[in-house]
C-alpha positions as CSV (number, residue, x, y, z in Angstrom):
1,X,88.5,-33.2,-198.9
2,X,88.9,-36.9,-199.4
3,X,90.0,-38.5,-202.8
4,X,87.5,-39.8,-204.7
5,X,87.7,-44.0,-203.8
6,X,87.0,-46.3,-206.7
7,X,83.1,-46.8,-208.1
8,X,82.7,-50.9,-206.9
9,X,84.9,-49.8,-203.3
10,X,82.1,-47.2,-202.4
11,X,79.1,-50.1,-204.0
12,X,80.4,-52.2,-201.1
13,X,80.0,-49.9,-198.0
14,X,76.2,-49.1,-199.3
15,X,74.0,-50.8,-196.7
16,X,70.4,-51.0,-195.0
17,X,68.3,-48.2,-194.2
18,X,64.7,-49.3,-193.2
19,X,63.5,-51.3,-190.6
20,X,60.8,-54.1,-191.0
21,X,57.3,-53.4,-190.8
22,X,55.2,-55.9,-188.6
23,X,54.9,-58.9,-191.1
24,X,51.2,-59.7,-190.5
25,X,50.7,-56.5,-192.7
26,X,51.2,-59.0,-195.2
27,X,48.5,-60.7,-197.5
28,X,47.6,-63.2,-200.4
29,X,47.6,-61.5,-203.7
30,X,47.2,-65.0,-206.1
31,X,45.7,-68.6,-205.6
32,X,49.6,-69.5,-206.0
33,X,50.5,-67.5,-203.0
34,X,47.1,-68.8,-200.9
35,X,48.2,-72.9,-202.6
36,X,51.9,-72.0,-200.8
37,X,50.7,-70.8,-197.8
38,X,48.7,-73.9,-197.3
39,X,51.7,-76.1,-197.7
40,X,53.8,-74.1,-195.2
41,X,50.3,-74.3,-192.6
42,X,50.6,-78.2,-193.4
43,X,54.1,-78.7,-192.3
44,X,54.5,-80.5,-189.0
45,X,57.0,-78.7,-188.0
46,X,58.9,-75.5,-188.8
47,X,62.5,-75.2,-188.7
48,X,65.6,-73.8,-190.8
49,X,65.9,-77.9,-192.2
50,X,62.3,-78.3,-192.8
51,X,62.0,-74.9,-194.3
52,X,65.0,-75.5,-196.6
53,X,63.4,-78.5,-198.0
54,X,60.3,-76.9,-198.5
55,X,62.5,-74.4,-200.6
56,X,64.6,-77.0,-202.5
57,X,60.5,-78.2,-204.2
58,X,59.3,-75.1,-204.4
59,X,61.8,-72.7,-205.4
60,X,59.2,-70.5,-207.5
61,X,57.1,-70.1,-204.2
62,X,60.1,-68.1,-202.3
63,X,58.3,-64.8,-201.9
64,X,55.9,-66.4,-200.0
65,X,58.6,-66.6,-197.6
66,X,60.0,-63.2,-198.2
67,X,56.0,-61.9,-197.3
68,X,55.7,-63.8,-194.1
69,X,58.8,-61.4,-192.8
70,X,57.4,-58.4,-194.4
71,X,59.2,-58.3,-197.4
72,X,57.3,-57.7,-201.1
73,X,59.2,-58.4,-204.5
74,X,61.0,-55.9,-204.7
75,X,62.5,-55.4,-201.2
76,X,63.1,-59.2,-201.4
77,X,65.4,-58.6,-204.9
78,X,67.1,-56.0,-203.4
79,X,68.1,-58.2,-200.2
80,X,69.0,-61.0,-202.3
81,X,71.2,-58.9,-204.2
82,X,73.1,-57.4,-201.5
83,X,73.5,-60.6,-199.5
84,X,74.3,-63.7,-202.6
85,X,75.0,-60.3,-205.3
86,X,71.9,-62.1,-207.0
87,X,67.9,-61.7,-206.9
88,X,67.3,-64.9,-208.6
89,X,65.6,-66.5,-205.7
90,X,64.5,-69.8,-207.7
91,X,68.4,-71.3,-208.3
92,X,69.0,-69.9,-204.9
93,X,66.3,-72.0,-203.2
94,X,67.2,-75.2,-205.9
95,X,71.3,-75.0,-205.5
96,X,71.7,-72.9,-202.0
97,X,68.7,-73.9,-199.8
98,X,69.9,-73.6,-196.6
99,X,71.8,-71.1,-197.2
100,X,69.1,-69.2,-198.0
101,X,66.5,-69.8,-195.7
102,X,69.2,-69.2,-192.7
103,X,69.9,-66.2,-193.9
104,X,66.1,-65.4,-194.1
105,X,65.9,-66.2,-190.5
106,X,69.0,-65.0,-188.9
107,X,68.0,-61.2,-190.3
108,X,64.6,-61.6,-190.6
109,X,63.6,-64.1,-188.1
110,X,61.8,-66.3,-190.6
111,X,61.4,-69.5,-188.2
112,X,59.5,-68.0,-185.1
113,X,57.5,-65.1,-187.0
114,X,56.0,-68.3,-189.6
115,X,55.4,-70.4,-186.9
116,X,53.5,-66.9,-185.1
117,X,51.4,-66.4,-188.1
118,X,50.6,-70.2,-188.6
119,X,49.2,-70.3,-185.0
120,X,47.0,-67.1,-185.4
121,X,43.7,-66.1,-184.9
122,X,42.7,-63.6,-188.0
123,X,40.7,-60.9,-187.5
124,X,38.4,-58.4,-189.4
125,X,40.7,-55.9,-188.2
126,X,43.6,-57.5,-189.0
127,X,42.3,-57.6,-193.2
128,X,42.1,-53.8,-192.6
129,X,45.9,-53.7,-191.3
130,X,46.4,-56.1,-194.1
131,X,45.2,-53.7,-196.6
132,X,47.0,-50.9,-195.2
133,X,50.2,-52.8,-195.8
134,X,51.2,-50.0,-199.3
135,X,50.7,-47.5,-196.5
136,X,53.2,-48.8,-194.0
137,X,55.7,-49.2,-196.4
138,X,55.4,-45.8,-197.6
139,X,55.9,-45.0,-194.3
140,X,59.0,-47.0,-193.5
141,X,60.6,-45.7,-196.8
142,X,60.0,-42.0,-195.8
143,X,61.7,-42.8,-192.9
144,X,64.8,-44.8,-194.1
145,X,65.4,-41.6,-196.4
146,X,65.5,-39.3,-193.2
147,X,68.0,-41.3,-191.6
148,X,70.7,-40.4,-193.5
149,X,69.3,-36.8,-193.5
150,X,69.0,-36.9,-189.6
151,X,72.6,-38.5,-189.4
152,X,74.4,-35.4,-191.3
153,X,72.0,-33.0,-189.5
154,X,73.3,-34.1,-185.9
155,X,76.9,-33.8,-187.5
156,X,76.4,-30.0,-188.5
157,X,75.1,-29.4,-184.9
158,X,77.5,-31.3,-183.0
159,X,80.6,-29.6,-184.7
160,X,78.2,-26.2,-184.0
161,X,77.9,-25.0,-187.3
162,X,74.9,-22.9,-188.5
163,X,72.9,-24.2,-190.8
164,X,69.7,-25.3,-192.8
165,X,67.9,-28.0,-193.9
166,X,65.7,-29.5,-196.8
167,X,65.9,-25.8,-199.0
168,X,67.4,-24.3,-201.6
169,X,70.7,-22.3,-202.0
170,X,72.1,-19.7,-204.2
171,X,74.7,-20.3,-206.8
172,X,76.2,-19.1,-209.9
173,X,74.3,-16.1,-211.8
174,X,71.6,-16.0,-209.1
175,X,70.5,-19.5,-210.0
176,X,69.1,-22.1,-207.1
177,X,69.4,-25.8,-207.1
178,X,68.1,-28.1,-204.1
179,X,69.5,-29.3,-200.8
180,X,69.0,-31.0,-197.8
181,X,71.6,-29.2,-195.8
182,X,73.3,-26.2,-196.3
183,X,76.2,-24.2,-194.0
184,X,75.5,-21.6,-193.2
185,X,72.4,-20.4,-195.1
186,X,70.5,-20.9,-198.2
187,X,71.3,-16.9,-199.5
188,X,75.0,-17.3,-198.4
189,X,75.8,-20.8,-199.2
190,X,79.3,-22.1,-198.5
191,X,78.6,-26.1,-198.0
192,X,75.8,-27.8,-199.8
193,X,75.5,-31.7,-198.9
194,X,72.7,-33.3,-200.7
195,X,71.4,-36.7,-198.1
196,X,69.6,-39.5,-200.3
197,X,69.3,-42.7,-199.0
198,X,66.9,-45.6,-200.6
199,X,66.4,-49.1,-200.3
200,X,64.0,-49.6,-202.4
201,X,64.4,-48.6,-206.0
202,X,62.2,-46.5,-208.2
203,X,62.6,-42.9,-210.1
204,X,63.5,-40.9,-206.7
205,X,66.9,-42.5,-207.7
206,X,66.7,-40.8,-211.1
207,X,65.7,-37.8,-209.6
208,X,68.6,-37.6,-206.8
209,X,70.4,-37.8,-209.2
210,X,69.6,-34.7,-211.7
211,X,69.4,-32.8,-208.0
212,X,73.3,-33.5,-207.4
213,X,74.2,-32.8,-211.1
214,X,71.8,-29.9,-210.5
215,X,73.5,-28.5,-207.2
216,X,77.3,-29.1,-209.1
217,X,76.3,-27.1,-211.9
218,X,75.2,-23.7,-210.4
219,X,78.1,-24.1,-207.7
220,X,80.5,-21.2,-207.5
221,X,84.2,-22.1,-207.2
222,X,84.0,-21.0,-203.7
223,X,80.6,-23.6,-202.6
224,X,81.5,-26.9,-201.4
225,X,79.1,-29.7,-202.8
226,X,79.2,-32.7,-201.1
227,X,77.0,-36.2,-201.0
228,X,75.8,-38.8,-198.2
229,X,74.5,-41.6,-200.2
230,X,73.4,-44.9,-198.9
231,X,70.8,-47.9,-199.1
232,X,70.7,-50.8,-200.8
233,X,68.3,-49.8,-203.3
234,X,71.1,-48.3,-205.1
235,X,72.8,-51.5,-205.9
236,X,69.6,-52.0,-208.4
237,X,70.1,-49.0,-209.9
238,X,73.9,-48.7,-210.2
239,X,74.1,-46.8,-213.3
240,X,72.7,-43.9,-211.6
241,X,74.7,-44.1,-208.9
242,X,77.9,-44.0,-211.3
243,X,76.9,-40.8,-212.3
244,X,76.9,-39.2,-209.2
245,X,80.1,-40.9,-208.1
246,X,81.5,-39.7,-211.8
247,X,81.1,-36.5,-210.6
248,X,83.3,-36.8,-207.5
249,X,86.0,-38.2,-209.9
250,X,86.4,-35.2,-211.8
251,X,86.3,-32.9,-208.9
252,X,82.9,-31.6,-209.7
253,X,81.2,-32.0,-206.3
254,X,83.7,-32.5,-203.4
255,X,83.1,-35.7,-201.5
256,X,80.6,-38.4,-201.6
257,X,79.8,-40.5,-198.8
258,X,78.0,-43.0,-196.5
259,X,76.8,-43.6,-193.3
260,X,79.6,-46.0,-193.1
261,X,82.0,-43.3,-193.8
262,X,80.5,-40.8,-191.6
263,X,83.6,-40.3,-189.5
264,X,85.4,-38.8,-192.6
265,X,82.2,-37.0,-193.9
266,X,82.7,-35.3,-190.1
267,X,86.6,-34.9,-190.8
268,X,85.7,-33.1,-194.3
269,X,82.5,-31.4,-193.3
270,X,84.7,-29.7,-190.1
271,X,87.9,-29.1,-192.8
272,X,85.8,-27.0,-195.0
273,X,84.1,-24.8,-192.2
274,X,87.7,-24.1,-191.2
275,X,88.4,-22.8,-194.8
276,X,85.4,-20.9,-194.9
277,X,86.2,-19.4,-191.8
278,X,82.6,-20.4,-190.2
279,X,84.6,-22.3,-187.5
């Protein structure tokens, strides 16, 4: 198994999980919201310059540009702090303007979806999508923390290993913890990898957590426990993660990974059926 790598090296290779949802989703919570939406409808012209202007005044108005790509508060925070390592958006917009808003657009395409939804006809139909918008989120962050379980998943197939997923296995004295993939059986565990992947944050991250420290508890000396962990959400909540990467310091799971890493997660994963004789 690989060496455990230091706590701010394995922070770095964390990275995006979810896709964007269609922006139009989006919708004016507070007159200060609907007073900056009229300003950006007002503007003669809609570019990276003009926006950046329009940033540098109204630097407490940046969500508003942050909703017309899809993203809410919190999604918006979590970008910021993985792309400037900050999520205070109102020195941003005030010190880095155009930086900012050409970041916005190069990974979000700010510019054309703006000038889209400026040029749109609203429809009755549209409020209802619009109201729907806490539902396809919900959505989108179910499926960011499949991907990493799908990625290890296609893994354990490709090297032909049997195996289970999103159960429980047996460990010491009988007792069961969680997992989301287990070689080569739940009843006659071997490898245990738990998969959690957020970019948002909230108390799933909490929980992850007690479900590794969970899973490296019960373990019996012969049970591999390994981790796939990924998503920017993490970099909000990186005391938790420092547990779980605690863990792989003092050797009490195995590995800890992400999808960046996969290609050693495969090396490992393949190294540890060998021992266990399942390959």
């Amino acid at each position: 198994m690989s060496a455990a790598v230091p706590f701010e090296e394995y922070l770095s290779k964390l990275g995006r999980l979810t896709a964007h949802i269609d922006p139009t989703a989006s919708t004016p919570e507070a007159d200060d919201i609907k007073d900056a939406a009229s300003e950006l409808e007002a503007l003669s012209m809609i570019d990276v310059n003009k926006l950046a202007e329009w940033a540098r005044a109204n630097p407490k108005s940046v969500p508003v540009l942050g909703l017309v790509v899809g993203l809410g508060q919190e999604k918006l925070k979590n970008a910021l702090r993985d792309k400037f390592d900050t999520t205070g958006w109102v020195t941003l917009a005030r010190e880095r303007p155009g930086e900012l808003v050409a970041w916005l657009d190069e990974h979000f395409d700010l510019v054309r979806m703006l000038n889209v939804q400026r040029e749109r006809d609203y429809s009755f139909g549209d409020v209802l999508v619009a109201r729907a918008g806490s539902r396809v989120t919900a959505t989108q962050a179910g499926k960011s923390g499949r991907k990493v379980e799908d990625e290890i998943e296609a893994i354990a197939s490709d090297l032909g290993l049997p195996y289970e997923t999103r159960t429980r296995f047996t460990g010491r004295n009988g007792q069961t913890a969680p997992c989301d993939l287990v070689v080569p059986d739940s009843g006659a565990a071997q490898i245990v990898v738990a998969a959690k992947g957020f970019d948002s944050t909230g108390s799933k991250l909490t929980d992850s957590v007690r479900e590794i420290q969970e899973m490296a508890e019960i373990r019996l000396p012969r049970q591999f426990v390994i981790a796939v962990i990924d998503g920017i959400g993490w970099k909000s909540r990186k005391a938790d993660l420092k547990r779980i990467h605690e863990l792989w310091e003092t050797q009490q799971i195995d590995g800890m990974y992400t999808l960046a890493t996969l290609d050693q997660f495969r090396d490992d994963l393949e190294e540890a059926a060998k021992l266990r004789q399942i390959i």
